[in-house]
Backbone as CSV, one residue per row, in Angstrom:
resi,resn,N_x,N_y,N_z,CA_x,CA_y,CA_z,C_x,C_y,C_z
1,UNK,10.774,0.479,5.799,10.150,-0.186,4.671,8.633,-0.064,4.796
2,UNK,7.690,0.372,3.620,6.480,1.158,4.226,6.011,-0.547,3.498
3,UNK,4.662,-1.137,3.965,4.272,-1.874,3.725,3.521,-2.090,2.564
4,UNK,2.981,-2.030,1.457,2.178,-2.410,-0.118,1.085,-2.012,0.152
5,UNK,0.470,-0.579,-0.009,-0.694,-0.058,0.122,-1.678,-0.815,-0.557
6,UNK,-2.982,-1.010,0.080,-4.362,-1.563,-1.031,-5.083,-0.524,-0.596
7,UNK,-6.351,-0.405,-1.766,-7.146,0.226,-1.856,-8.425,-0.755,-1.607
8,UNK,-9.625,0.064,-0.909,-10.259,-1.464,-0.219,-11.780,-0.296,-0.096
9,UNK,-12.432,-0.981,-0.791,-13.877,-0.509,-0.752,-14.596,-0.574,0.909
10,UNK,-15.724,0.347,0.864,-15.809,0.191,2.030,-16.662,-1.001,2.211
11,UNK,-17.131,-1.692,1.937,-17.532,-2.703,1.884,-16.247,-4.242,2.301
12,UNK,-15.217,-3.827,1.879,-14.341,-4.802,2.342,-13.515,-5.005,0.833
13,UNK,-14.063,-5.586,-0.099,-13.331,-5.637,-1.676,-12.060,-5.164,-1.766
14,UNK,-11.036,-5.706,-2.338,-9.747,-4.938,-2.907,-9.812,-4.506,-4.258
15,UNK,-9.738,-3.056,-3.959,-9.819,-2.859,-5.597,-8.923,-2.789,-6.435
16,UNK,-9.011,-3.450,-7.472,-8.089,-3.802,-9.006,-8.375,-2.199,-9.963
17,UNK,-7.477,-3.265,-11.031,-6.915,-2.069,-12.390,-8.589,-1.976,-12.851
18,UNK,-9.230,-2.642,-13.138,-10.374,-3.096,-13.716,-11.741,-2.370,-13.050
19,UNK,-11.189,-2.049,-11.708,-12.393,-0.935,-11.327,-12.127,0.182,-10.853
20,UNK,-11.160,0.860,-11.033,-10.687,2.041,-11.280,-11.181,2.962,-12.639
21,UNK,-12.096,4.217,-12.235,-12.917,5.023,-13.214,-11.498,6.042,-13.651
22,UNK,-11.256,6.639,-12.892,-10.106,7.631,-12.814,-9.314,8.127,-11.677
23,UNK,-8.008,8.228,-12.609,-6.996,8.392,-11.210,-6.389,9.765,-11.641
24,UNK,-6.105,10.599,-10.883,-5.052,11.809,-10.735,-4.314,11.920,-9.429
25,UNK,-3.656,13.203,-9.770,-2.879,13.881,-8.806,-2.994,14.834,-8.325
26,UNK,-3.045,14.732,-6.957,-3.199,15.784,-5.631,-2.250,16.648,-5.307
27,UNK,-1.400,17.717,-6.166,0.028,18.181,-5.638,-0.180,19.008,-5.056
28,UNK,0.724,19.460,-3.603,0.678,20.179,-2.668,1.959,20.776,-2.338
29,UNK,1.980,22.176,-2.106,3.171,22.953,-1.805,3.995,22.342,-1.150
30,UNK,3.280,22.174,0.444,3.607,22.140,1.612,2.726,20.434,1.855
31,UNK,3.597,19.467,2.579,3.554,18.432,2.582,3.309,17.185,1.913
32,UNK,2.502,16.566,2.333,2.780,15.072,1.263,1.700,15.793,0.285
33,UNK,2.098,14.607,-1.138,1.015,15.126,-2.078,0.689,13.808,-1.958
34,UNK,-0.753,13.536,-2.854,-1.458,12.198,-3.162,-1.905,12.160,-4.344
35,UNK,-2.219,10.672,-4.595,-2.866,10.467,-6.351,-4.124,10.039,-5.683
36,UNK,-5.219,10.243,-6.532,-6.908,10.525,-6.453,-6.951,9.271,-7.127
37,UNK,-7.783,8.515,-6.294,-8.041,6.899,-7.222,-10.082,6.788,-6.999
38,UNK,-10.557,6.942,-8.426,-11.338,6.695,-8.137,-11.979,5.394,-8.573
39,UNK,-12.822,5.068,-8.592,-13.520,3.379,-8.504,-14.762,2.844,-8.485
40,UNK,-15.525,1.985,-8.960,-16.735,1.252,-9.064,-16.209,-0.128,-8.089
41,UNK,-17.155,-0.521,-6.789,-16.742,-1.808,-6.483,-17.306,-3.067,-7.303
42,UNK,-16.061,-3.743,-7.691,-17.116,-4.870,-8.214,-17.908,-5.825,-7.704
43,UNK,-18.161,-6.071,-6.206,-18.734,-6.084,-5.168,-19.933,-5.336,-5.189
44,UNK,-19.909,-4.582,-4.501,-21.583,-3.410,-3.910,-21.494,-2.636,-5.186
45,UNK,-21.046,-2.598,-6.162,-20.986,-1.707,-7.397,-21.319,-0.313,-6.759
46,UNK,-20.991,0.439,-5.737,-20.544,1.409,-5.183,-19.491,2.306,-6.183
47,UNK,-19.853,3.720,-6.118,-18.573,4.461,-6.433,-18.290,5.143,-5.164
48,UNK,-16.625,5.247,-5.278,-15.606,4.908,-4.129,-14.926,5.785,-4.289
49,UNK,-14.158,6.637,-3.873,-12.455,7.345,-3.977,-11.695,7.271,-2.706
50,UNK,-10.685,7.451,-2.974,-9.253,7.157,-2.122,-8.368,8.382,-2.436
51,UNK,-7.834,8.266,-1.065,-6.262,9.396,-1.847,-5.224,8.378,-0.978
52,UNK,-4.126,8.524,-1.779,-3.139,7.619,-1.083,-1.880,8.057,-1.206
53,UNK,-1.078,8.267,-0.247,0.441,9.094,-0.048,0.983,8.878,-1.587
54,UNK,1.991,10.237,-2.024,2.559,9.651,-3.549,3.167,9.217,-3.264
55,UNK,4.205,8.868,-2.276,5.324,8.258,-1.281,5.238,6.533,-1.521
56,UNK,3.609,6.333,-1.060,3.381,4.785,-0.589,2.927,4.685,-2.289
57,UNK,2.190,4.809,-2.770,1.466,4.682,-4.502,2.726,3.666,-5.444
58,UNK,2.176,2.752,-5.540,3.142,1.768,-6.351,2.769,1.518,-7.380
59,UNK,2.973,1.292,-8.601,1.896,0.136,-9.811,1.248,-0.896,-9.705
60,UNK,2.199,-1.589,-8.718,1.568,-2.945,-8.292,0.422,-2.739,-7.738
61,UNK,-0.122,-1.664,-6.868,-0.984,-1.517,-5.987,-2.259,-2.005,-6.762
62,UNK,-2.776,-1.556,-7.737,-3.969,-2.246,-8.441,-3.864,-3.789,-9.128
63,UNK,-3.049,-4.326,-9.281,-2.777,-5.295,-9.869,-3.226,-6.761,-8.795
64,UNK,-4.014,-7.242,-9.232,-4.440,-8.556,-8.427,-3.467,-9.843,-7.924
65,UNK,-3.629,-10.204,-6.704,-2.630,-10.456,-6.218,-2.914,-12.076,-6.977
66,UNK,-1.901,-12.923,-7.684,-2.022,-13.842,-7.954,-2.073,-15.457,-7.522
67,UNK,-2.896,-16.081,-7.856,-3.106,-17.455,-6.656,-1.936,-18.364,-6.226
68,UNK,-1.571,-18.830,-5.306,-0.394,-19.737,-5.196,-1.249,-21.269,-5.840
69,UNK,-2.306,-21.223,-5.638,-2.937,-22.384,-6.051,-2.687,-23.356,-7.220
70,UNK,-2.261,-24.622,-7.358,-2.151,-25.120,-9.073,-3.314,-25.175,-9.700
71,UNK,-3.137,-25.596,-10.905,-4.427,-25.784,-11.950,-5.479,-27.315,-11.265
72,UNK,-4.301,-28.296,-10.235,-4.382,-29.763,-9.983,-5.275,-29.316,-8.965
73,UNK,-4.956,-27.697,-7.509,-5.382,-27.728,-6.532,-6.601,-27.408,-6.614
74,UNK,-6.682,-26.347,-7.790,-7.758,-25.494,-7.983,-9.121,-26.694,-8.577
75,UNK,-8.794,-27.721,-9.496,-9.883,-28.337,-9.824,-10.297,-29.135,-8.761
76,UNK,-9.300,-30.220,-8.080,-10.089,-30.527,-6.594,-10.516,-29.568,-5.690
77,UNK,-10.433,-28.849,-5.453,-11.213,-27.579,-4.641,-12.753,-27.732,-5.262
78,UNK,-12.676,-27.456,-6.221,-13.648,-26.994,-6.892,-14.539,-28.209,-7.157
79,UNK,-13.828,-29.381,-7.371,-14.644,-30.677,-6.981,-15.245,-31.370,-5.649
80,UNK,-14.512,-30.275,-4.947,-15.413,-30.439,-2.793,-16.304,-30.052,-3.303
81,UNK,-16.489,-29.056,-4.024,-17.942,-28.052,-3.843,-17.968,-27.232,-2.558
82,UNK,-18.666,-26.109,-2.439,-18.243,-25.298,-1.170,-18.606,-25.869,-0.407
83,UNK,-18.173,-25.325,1.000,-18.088,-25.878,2.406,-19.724,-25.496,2.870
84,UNK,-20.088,-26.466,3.346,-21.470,-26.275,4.360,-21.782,-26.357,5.112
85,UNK,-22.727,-25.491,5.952,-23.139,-25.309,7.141,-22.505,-25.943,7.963
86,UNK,-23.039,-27.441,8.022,-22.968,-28.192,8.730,-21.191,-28.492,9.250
87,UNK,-20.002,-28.871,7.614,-18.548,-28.864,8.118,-18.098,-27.928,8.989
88,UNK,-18.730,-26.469,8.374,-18.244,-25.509,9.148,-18.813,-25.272,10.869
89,UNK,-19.711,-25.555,11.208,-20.172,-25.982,12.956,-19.223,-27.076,12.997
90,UNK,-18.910,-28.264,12.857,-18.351,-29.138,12.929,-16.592,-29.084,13.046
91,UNK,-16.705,-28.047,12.565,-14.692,-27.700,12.617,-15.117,-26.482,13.889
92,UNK,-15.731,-25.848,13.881,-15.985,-24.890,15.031,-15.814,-25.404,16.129
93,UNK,-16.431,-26.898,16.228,-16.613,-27.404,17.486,-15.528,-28.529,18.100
94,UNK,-14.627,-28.992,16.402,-13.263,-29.492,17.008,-12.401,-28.633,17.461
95,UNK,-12.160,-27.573,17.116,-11.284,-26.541,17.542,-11.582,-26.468,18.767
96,UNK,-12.835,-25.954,19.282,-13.019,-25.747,21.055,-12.791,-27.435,21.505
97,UNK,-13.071,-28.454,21.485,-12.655,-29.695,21.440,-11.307,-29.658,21.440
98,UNK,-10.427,-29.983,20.726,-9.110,-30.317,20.562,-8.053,-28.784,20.729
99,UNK,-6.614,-28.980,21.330,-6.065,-28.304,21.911,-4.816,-28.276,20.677
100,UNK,-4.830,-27.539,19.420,-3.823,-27.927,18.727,-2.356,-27.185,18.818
101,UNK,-2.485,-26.339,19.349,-1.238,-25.932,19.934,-0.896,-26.838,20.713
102,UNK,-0.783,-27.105,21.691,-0.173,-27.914,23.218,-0.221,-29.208,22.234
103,UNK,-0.874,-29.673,21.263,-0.574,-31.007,20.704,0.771,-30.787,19.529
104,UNK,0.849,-29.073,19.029,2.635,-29.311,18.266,3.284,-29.191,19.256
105,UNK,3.100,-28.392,20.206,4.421,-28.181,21.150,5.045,-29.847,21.651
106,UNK,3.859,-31.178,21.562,4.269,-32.397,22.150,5.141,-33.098,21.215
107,UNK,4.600,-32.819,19.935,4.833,-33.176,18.718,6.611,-32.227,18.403
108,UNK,6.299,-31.167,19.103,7.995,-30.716,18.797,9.117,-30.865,19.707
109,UNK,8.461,-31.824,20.790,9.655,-31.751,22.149,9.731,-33.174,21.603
110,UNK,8.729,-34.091,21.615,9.357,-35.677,21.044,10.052,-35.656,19.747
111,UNK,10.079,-34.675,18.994,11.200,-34.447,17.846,12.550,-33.926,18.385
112,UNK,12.527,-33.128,19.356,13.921,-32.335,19.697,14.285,-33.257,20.874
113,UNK,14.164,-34.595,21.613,14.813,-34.640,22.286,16.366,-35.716,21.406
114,UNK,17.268,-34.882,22.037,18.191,-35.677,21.818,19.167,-37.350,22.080
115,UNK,19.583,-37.247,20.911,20.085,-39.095,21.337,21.270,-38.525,22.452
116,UNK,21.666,-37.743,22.662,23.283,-37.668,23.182,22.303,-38.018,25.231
117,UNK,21.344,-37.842,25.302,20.606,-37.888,26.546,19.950,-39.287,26.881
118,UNK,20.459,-40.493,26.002,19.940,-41.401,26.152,20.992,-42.395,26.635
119,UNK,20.232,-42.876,27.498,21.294,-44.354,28.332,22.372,-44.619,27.656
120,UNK,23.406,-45.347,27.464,23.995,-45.912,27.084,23.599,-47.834,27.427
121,UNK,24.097,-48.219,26.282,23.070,-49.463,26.111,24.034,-50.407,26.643
């Protein structure tokens, strides 16, 4: 099962239907052929091309991947206002602080121990 090819500026960006200039096809006698994707990032507004196996080439591949987010999550999000400086040092420094693995693993052995192991009353 080959995994959902993206096309990815070099800059980092995934590129969509929407910045794609022109696409063709690469056919070849002898081995794989490819489709020619070319592109504007909407990012670094860079022009970009790709060739990508015709094998792996899906439709979906340009199509933007859609949010799991609700309309409810998305407006409180957006009512934090972005994250700053300061939260972000501050979660940096609970993480080296606090051990959150070894705190589920405690959290999953006081869930799994069983009643059949307990005294009889």
């Amino acid at each position: 099962m080959n995994v959902k090819a993206t096309i990815k500026c070099n800059c980092g960006q995934r590129i969509v239907a929407k910045d794609v200039m022109q696409t063709g096809y690469y056919l070849r006698l002898f081995g794989p052929s490819f489709v020619y994707v070319k592109f504007r990032c909407s990012r670094c507004k860079k022009l970009g091309e790709q060739f990508v196996k015709q094998e792996d080439w899906e439709d979906g591949i340009l199509k933007d991947i859609p949010s799991e987010a609700t309309q409810e999550e998305k407006s409180s999000f957006k009512a934090m206002g972005p994250i700053s400086i300061n939260e972000a040092i501050d979660f940096h420094f609970e993480l080296e602080r606090s051990n959150p693995l070894a705190d589920l693993v405690k959290t999953v052995k006081i869930e799994e121990t069983p009643e059949a192991d307990q005294p009889a009353e």
